[in-house]
Backbone as a chain_set.jsonl record, in Angstrom:
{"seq": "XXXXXXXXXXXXXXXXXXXXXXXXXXXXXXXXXXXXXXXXXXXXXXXXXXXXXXXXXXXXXXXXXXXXXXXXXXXXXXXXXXXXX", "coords": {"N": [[-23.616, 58.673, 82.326], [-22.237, 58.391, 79.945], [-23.586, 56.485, 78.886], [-26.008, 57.174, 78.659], [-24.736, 59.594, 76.542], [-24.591, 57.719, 74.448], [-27.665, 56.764, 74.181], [-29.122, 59.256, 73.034], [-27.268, 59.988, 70.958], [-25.471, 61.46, 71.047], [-22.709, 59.846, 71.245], [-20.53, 57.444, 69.638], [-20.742, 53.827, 69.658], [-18.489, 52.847, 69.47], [-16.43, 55.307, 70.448], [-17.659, 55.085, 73.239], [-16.481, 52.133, 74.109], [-13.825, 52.596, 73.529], [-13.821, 54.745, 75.788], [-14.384, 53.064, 78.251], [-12.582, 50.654, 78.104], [-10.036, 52.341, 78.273], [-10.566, 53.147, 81.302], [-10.989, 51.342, 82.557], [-9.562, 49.743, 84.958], [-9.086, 51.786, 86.509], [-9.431, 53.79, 89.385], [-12.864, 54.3, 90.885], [-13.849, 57.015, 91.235], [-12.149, 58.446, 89.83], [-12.324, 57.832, 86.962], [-14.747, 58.557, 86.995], [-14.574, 61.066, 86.896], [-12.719, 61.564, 84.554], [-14.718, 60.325, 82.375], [-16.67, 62.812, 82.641], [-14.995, 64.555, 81.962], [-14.395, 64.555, 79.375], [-17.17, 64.034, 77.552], [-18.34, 65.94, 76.417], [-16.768, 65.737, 74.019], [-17.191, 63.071, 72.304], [-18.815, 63.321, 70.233], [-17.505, 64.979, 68.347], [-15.156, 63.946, 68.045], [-12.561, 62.13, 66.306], [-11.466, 58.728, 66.458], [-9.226, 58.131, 67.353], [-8.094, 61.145, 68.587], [-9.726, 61.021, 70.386], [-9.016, 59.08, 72.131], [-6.964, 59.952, 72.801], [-7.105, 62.125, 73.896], [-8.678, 61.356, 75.998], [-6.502, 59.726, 77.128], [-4.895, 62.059, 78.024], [-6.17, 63.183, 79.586], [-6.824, 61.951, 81.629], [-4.331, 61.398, 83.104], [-4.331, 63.962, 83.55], [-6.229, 64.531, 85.987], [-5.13, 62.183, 87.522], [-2.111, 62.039, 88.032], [-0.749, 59.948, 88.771], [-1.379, 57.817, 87.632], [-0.367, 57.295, 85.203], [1.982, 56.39, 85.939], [1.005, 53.84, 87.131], [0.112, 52.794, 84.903], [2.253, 52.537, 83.163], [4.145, 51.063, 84.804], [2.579, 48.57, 84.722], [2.415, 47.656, 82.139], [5.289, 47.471, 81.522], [5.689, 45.449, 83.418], [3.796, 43.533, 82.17], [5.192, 42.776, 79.266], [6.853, 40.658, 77.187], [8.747, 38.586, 75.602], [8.677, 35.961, 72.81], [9.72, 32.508, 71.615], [9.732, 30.769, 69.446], [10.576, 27.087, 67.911], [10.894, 26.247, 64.746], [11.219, 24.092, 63.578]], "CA": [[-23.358, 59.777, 81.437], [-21.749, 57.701, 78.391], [-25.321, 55.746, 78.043], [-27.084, 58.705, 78.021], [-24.904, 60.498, 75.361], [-25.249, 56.552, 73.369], [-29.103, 56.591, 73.902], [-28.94, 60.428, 72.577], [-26.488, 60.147, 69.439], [-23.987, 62.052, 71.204], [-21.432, 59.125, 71.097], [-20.726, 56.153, 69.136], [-20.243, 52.487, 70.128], [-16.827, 52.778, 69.678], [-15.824, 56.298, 71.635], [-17.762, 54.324, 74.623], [-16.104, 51.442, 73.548], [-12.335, 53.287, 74.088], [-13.396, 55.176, 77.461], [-14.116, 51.805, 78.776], [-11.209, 50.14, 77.714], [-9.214, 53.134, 78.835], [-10.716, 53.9, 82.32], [-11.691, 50.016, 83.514], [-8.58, 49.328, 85.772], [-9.073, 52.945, 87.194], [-10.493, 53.848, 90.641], [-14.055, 55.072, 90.128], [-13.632, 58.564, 90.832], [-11.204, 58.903, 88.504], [-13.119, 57.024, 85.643], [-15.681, 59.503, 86.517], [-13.634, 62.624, 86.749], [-12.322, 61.898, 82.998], [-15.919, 60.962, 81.833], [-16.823, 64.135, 82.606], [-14.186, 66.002, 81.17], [-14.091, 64.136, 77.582], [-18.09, 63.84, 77.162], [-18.841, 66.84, 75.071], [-16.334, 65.832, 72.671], [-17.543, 62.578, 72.133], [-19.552, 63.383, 69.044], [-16.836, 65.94, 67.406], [-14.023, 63.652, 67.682], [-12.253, 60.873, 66.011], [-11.23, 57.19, 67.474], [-7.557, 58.454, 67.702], [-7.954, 61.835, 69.104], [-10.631, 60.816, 71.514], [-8.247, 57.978, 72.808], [-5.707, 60.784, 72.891], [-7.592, 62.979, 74.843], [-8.723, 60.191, 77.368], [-4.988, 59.73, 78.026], [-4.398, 62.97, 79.14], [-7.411, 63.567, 80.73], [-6.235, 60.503, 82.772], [-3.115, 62.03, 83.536], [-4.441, 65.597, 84.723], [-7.262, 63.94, 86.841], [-4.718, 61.438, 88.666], [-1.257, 61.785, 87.659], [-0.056, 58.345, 89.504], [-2.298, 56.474, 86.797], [0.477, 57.325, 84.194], [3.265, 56.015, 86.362], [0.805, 52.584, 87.392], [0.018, 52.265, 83.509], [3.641, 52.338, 82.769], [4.568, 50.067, 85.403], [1.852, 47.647, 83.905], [3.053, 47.828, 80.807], [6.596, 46.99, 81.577], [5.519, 44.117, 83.914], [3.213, 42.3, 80.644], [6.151, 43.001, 78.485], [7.804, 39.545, 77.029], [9.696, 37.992, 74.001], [8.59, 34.633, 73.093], [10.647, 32.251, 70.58], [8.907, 29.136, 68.425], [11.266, 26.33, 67.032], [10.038, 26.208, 63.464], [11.806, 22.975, 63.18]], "C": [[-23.107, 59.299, 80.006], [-23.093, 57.209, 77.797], [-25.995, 56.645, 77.885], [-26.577, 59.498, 76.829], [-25.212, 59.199, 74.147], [-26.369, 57.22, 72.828], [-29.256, 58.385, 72.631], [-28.18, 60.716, 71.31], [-25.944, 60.951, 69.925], [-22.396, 61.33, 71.317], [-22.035, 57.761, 69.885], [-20.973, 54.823, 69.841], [-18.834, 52.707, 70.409], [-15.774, 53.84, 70.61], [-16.58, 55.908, 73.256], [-17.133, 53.073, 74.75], [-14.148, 51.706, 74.252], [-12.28, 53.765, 75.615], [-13.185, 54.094, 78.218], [-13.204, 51.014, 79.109], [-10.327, 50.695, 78.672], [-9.326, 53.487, 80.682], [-11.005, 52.071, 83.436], [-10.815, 49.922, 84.52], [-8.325, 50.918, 86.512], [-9.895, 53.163, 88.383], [-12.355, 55.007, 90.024], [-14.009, 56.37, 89.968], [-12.913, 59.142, 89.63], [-11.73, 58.574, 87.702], [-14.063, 58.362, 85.502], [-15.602, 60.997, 86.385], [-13.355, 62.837, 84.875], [-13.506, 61.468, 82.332], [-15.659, 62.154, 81.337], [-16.309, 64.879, 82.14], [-14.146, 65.516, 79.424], [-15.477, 64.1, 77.286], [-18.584, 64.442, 76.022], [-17.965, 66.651, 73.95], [-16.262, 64.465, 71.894], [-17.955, 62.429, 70.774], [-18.506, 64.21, 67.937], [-15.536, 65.673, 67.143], [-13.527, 62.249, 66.946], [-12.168, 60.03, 66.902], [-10.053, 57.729, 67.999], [-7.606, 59.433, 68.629], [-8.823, 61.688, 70.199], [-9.545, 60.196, 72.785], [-7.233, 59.117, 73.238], [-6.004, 61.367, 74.387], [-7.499, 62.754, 76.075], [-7.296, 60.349, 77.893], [-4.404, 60.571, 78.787], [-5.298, 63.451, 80.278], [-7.037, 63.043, 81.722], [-5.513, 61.015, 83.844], [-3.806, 63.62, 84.083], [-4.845, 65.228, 85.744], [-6.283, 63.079, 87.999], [-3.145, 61.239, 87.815], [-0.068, 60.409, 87.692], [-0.345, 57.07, 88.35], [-1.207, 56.201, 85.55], [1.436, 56.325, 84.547], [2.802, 54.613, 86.736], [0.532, 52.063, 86.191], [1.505, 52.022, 83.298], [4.175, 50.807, 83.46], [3.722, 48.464, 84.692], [2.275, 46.962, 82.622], [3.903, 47.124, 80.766], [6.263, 45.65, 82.513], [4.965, 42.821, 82.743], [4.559, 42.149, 79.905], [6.791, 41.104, 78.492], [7.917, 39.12, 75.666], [8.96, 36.828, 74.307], [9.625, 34.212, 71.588], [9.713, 31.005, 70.258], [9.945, 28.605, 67.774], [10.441, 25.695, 66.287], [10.745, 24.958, 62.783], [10.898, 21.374, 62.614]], "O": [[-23.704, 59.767, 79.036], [-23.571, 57.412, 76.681], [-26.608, 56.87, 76.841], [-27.382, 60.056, 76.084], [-25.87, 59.444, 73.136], [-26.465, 57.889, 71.799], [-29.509, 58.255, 71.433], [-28.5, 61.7, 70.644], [-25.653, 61.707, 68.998], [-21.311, 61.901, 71.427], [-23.125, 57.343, 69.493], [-21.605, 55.004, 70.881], [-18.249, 52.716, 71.492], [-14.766, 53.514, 71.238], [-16.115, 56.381, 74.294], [-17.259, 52.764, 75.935], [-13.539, 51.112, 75.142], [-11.408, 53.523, 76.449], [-12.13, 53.935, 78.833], [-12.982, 50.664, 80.268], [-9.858, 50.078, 79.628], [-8.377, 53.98, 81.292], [-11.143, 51.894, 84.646], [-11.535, 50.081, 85.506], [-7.24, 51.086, 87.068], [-11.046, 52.726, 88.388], [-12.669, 55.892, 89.228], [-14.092, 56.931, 88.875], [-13.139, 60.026, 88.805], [-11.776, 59.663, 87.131], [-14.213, 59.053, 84.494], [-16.371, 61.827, 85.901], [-13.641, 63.795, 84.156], [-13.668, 62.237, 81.385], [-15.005, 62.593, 80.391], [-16.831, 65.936, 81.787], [-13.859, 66.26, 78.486], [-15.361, 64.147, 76.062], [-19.068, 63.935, 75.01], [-18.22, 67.264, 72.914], [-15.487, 64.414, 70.939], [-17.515, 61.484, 70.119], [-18.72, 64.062, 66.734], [-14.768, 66.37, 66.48], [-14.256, 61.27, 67.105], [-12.608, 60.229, 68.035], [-9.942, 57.752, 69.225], [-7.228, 59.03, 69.729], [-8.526, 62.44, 71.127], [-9.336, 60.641, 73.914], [-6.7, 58.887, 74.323], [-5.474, 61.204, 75.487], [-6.852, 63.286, 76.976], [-6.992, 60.985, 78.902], [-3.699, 60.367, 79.775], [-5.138, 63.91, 81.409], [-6.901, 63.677, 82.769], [-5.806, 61.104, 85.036], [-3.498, 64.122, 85.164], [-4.103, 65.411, 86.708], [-6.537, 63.208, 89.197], [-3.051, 60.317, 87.004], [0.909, 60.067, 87.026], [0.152, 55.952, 88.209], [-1.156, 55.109, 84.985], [1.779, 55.469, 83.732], [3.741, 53.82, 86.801], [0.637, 50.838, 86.136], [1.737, 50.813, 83.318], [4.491, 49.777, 82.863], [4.345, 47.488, 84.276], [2.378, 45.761, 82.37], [3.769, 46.076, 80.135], [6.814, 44.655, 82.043], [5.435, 41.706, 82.518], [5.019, 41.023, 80.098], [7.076, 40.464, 79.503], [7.121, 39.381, 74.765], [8.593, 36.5, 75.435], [10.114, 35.001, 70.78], [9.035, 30.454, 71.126], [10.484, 29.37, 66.974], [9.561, 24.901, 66.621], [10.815, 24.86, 61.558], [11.545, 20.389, 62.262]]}, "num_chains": 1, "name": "protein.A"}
């Protein structure tokens, strides 16, 4: 669907570029559930609000994905320190 709106000039590089990003660590259905629901606005939206969108799309489509992103999140999470000595 995304290569087809590419090939077509209904998306950029970069709003396929974000779904990607956003949907890779997602089970397929779900990837292809929020496709589908963000495609047509592909062409009529910014980088920001696209990304926005995606996020909730995410979240309607599979609400668990919020709560395994989070967890993700907080697991990467770390301080580091450098002695600049």
């Amino acid at each position: 669907m995304t290569g087809e709106a590419l090939k077509e000039g209904r998306a950029t590089w970069r709003h396929a570029s974000t779904l990607v990003d956003s949907l890779d660590d997602q089970p397929d259905e779900v990837a292809a559930a929020v496709e589908e629901r963000v495609l047509e606005s592909m062409a009529t939206t910014t980088i920001p609000r696209f990304t926005k969108k995606v996020n909730r799309e995410l979240v309607a489509v599979d609400a668990e994905s919020a709560d395994r992103n989070f967890s993700k999140g907080v697991a990467s999470r770390s301080v580091r320190t450098w002695d600049h000595r």
